[in-house]
Each structure stands twice: as structure tokens, then as C-alpha cells.
MARMI-474406 format. One record per residue (C-alpha): residue number from 1; x, y, z. Coordinates in nm, 2 decimals, padded with zeros to 4 digits, always signed. Each point is the difference from the previous one (the first is absolute). Layout:
% MARMI-474406
{pt NUM,{X,Y,Z}}
...
END
This chain:
% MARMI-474406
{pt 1,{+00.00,+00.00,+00.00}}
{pt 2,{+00.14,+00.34,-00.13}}
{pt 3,{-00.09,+00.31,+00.21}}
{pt 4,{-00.25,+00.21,-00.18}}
{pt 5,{-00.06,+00.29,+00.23}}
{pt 6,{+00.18,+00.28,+00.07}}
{pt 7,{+00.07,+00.18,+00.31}}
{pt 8,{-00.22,+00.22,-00.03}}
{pt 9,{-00.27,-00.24,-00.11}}
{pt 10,{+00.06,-00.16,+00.30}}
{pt 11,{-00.02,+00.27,+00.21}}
{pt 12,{-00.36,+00.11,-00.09}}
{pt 13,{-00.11,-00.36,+00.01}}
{pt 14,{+00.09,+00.00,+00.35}}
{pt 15,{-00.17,+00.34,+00.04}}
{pt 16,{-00.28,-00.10,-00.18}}
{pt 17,{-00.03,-00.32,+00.22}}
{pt 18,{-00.02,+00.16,+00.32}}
{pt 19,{-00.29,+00.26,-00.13}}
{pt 20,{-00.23,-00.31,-00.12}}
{pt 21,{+00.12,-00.17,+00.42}}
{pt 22,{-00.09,+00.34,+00.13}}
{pt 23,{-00.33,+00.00,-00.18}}
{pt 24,{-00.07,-00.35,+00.07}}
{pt 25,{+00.07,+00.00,+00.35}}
{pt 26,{-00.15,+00.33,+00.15}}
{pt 27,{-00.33,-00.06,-00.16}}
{pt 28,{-00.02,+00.26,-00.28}}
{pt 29,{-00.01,-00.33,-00.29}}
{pt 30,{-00.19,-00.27,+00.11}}
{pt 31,{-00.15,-00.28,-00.14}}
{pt 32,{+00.10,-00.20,-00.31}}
{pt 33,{+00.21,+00.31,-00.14}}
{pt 34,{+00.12,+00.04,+00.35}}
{pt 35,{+00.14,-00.38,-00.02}}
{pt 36,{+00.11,+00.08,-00.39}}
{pt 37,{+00.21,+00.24,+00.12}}
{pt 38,{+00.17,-00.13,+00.31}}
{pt 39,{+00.07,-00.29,-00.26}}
{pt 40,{+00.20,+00.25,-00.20}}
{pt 41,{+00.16,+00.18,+00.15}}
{pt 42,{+00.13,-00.36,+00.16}}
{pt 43,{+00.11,-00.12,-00.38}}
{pt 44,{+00.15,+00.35,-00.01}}
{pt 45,{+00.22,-00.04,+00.30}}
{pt 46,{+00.11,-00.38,-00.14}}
{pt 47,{+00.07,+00.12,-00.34}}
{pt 48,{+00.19,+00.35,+00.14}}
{pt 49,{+00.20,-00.25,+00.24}}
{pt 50,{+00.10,-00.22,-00.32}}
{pt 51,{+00.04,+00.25,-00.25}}
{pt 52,{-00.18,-00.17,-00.20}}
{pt 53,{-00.36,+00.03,-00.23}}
{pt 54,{-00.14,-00.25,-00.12}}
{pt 55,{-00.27,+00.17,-00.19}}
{pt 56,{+00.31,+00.23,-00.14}}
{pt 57,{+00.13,-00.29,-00.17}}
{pt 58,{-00.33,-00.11,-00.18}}
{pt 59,{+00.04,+00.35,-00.16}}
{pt 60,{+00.35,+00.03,-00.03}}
{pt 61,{+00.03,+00.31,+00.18}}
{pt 62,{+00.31,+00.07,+00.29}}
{pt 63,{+00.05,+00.31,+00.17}}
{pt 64,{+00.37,-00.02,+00.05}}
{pt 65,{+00.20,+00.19,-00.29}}
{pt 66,{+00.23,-00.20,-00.14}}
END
């Protein structure tokens, strides 16, 4: 598995993550979208961990420069 995300990619999936936990766990989402997004922002953790998209792949797209 080649890394596919940049730094900087990473670093809003992270961001990203923890405004879909802060949703989902003070309330504001609840529900099925409420449990969508906790789920997300979980695969966008993993993948910001790995460095790795899998979904980036399918399309051929990385955001590290060569």
C-alpha cells in the first residue's frame, strides 16, 4: 500500500473527524446521520493514521506532489 494523502490531507481528515465526534456525541446530530457520521469520521481517523485512501485509488487520485 502506497501513501495517498498528503499532510495536509491528513490533517483536515483529523479535523474533520473530530467535528462529526463533537456532533455525534453532544447531541446536535442524532439519529441514523448522527451514527453516519461518527462512522466517518472513525474511517477518517484510520485512513489519516495510514496514509492511505482507498477510495483515492479507485479514481487514481493522490494528494502528495510528486
Amino acid at each position: 500500500m502506497k501513501p495517498n494523502l498528503s499532510n495536509l490531507d491528513r490533517t483536515i481528515r483529523v479535523v474533520v473527524a473530530a467535528l462529526f465526534a463533537y456532533l455525534y456525541f453532544a447531541g446536535i446530530v442524532t439519529g441514523v446521520v448522527g451514527i453516519v457520521l461518527a462512522v466517518l469520521a472513525v474511517v477518517f481517523v484510520l485512513t489519516a493514521i495510514v496514509g492511505y485512501c482507498p477510495l483515492y485509488t479507485l479514481f487514481k487520485f493522490s494528494s502528495i506532489r510528486s
